[in-house]
SERO-4910 file (N, C-alpha, C, O; in steps of 0.05 Angstrom, whole numbers):
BEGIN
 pado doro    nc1    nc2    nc3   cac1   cac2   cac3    cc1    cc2    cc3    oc1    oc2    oc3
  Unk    A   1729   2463    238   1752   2467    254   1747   2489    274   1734   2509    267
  Unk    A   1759   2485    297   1749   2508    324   1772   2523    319   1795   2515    316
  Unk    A   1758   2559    316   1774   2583    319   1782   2583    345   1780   2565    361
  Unk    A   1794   2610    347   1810   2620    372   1775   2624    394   1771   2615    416
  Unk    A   1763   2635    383   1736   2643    383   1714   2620    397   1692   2621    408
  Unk    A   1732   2601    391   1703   2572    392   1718   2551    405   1741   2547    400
  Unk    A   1702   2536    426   1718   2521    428   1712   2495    418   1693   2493    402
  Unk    A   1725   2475    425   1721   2450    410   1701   2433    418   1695   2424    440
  Unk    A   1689   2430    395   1661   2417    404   1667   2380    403   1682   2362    395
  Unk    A   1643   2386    416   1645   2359    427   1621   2338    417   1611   2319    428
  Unk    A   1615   2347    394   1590   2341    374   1601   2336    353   1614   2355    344
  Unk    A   1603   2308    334   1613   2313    307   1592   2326    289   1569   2320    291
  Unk    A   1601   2341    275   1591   2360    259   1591   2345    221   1611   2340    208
  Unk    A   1565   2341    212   1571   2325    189   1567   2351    165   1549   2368    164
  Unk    A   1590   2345    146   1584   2364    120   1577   2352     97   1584   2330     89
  Unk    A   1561   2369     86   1560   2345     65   1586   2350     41   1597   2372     40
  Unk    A   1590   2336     29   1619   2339     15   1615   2336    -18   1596   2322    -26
  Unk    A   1629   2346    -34   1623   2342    -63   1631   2325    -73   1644   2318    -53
  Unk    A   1637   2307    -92   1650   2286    -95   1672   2285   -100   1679   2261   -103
  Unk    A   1693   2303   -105   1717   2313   -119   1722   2321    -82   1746   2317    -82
  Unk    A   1716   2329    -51   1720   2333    -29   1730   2302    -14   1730   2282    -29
  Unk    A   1738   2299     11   1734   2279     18   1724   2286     47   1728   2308     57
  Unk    A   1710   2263     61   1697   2274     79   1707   2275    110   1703   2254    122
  Unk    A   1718   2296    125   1718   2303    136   1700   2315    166   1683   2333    164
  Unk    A   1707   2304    187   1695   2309    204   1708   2326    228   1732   2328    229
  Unk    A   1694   2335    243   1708   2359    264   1718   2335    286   1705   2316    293
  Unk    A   1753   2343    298   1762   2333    321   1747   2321    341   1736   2336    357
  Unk    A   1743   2291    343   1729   2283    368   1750   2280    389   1774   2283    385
  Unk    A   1738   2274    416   1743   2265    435   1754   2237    438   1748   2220    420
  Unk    A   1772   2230    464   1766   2199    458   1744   2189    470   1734   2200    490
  Unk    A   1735   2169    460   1705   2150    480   1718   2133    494   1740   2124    486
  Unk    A   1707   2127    515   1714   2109    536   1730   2090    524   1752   2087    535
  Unk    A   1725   2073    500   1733   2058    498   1764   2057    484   1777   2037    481
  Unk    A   1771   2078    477   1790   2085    467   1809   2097    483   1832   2100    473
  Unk    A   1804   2104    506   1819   2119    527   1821   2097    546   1843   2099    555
  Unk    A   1808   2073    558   1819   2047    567   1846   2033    552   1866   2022    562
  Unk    A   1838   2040    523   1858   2028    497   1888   2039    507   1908   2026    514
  Unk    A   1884   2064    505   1912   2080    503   1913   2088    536   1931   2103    543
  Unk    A   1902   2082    548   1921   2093    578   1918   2065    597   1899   2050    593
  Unk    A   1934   2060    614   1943   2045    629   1920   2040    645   1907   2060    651
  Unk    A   1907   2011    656   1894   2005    664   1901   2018    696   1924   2020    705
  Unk    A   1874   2026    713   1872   2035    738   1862   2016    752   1845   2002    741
  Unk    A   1869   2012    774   1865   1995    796   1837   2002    796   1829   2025    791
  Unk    A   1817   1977    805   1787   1993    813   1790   2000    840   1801   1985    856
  Unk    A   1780   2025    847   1768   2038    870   1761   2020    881   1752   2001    867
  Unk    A   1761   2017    916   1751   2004    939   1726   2017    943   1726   2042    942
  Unk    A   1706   2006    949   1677   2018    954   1676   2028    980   1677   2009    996
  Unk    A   1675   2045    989   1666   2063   1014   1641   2038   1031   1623   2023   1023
  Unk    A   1652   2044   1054   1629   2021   1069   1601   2038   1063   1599   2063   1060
  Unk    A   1578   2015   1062   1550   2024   1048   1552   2022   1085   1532   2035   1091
  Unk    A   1562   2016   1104   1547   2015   1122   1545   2039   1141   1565   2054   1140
  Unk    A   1522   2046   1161   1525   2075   1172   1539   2068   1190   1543   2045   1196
  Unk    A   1547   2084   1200   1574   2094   1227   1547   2109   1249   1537   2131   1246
  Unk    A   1542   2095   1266   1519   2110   1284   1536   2116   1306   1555   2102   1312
  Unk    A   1529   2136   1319   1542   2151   1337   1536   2137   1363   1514   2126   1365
  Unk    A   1551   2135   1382   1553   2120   1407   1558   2136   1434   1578   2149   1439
  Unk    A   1534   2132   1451   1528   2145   1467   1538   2130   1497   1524   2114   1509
  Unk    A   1561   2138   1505   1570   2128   1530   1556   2138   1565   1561   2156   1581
  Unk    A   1539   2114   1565   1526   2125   1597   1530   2104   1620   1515   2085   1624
  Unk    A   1554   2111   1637   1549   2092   1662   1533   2089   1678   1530   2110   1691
  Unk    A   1515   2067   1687   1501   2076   1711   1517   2054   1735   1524   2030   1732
  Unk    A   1519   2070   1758   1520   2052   1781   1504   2054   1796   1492   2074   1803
  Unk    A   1501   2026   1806   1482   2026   1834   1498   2012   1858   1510   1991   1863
  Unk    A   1491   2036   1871   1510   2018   1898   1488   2009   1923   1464   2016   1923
  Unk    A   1499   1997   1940   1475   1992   1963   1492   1977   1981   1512   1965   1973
  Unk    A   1485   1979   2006   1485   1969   2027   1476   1949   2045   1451   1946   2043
  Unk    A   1487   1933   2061   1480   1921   2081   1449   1914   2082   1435   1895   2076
  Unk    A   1444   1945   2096   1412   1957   2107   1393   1958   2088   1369   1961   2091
  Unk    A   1407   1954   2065   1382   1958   2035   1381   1985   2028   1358   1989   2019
  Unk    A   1395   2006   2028   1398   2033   2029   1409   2031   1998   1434   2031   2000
  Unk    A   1401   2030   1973   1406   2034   1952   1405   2067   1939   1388   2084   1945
  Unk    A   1426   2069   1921   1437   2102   1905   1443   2088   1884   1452   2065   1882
  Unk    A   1435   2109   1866   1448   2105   1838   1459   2134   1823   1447   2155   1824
  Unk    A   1478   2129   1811   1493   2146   1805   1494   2140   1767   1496   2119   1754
  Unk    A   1492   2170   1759   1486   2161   1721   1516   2185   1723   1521   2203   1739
  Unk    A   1534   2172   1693   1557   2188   1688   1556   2184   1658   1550   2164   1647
  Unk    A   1564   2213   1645   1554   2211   1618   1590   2224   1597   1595   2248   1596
  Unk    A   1602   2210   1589   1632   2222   1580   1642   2229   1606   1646   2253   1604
  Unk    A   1648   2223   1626   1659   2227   1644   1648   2249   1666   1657   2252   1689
  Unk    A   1631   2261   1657   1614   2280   1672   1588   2264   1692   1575   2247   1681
  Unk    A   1584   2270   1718   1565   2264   1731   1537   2281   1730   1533   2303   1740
  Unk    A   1518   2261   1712   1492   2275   1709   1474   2270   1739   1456   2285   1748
  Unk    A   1483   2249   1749   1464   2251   1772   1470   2236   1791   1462   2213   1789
  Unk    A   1482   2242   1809   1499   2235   1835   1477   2230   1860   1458   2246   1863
  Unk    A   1481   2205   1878   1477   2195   1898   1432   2198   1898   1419   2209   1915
  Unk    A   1425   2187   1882   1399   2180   1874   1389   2158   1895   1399   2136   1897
  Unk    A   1368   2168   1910   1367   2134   1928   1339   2122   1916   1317   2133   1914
  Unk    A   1349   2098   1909   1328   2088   1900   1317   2054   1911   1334   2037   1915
  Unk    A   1289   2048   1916   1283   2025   1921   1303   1994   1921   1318   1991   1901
  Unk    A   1303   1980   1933   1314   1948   1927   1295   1937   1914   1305   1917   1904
  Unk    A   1268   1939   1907   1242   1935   1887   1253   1943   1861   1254   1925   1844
  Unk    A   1264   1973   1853   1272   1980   1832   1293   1963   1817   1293   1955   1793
  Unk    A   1311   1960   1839   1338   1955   1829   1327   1924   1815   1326   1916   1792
  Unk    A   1319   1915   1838   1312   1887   1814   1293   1884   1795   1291   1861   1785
  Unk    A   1280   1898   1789   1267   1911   1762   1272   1908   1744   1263   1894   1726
  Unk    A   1305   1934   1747   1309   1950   1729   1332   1925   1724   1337   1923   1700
  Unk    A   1348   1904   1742   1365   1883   1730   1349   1864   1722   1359   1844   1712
  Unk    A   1332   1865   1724   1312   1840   1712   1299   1845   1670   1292   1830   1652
  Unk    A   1302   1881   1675   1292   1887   1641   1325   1884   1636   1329   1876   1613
  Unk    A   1347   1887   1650   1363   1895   1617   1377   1864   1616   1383   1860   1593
  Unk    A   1384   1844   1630   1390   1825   1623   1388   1796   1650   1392   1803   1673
  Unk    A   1384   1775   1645   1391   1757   1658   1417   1744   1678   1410   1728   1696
  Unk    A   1437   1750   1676   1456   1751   1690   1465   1773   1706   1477   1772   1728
  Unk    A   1456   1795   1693   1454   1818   1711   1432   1813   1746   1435   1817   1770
  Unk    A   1409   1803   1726   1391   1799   1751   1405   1778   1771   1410   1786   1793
  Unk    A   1408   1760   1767   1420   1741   1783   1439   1745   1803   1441   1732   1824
  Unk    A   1457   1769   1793   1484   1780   1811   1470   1793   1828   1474   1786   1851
  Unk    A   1447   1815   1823   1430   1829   1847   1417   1820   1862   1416   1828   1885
  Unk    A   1400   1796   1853   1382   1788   1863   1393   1761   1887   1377   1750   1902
  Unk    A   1420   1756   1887   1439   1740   1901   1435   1762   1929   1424   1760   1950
  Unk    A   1452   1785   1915   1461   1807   1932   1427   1814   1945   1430   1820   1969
  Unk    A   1402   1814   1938   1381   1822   1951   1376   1799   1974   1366   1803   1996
  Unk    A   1383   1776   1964   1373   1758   1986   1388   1753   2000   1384   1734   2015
  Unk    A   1410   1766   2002   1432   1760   2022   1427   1782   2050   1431   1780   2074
  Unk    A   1415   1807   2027   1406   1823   2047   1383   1823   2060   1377   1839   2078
  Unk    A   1367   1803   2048   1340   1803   2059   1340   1781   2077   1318   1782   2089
  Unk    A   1360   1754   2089   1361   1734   2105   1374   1764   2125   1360   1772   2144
  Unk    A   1385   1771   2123   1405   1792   2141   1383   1808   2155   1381   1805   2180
  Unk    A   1367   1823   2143   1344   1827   2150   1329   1812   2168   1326   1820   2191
  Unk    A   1317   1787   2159   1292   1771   2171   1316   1761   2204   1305   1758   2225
  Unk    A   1337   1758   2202   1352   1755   2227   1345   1769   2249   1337   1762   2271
  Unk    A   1350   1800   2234   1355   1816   2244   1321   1831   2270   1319   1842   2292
  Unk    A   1303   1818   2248   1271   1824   2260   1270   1798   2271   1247   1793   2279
  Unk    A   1285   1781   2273   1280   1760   2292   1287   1762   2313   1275   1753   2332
  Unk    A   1315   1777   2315   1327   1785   2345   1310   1801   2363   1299   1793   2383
  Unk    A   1307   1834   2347   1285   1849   2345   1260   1833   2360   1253   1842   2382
  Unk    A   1250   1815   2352   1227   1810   2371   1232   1790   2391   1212   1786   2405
  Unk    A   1251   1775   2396   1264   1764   2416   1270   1780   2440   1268   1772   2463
  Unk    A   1277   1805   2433   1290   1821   2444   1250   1840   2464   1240   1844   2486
  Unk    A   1245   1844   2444   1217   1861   2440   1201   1831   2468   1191   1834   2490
  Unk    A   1205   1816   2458   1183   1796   2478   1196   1789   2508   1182   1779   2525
  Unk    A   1223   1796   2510   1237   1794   2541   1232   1823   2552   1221   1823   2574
  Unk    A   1237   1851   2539   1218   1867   2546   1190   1864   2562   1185   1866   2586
  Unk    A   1175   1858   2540   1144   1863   2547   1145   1834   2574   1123   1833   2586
  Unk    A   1159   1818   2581   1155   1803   2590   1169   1812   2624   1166   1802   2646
  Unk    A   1187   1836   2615   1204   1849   2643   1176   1871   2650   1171   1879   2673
  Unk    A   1162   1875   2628   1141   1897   2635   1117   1887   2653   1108   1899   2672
  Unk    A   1107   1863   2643   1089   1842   2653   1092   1842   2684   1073   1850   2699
  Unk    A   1118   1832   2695   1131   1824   2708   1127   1845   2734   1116   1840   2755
  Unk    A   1142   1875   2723   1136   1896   2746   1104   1909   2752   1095   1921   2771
  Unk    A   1092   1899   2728   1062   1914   2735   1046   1891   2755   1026   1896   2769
  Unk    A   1054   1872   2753   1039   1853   2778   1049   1858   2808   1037   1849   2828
  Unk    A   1067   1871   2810   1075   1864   2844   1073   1886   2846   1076   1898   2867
***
């Protein structure tokens, strides 16, 4: 039996006993199975998701461009601008829409050839223009 001194153990303790004794053992605990017995069944616990929570990194990029083929790109990171008015190639741009997905490329590459007929017009006038010139030049150096 546990004194003031001791506390209660948690080991049964065997004595040996005389036969005229009867046998006696020190206060156990209850075992699991005896404490399911006598206390009210508990709902089981919901398992915590096994799955990880990975952290998510928000980065806009825009690319803007023009008419002329004058492409910028602009990167924004949580609402902060990491890198404002970047000019970068019409080579790039369709590159860089060509690695990250297929429909992406298609929307630029619309928008590149729209600017590139605009273009070839534009060097067509350009030498239309360029050959009535050289042809006004022709013209005064003979007489």
């Amino acid at each position: 039996m546990p004194t003031e001194d001791q506390p209660e153990a948690t080991v049964l303790s065997v004595v040996p006993a005389t036969a005229d004794e009867s046998v006696e053992s020190a206060p156990a605990q209850d075992t699991p199975e005896e404490t399911t017995a006598e206390k009210p069944q508990r709902k089981p616990r919901k398992q915590a998701s096994t799955a990880r929570k990975t952290r998510t990194v928000e980065l806009t990029l825009t690319v803007t461009g023009t008419a002329d083929g004058d492409w910028q790109a602009e990167l924004t990171q949580a609402g902060k601008r990491v890198v404002r008015g970047l000019d970068v190639t019409a080579a790039a741009v369709s590159r860089a829409a060509a690695e990250l997905h297929e429909d992406i490329s298609k929307a630029i590459e619309s928008v590149l050839d729209a600017a590139r007929e605009q273009h070839q017009a534009k060097v067509a006038e350009l030498e239309a223009e360029l050959a009535k010139a050289k042809a006004a030049l022709a013209e005064l150096q003979e007489g």
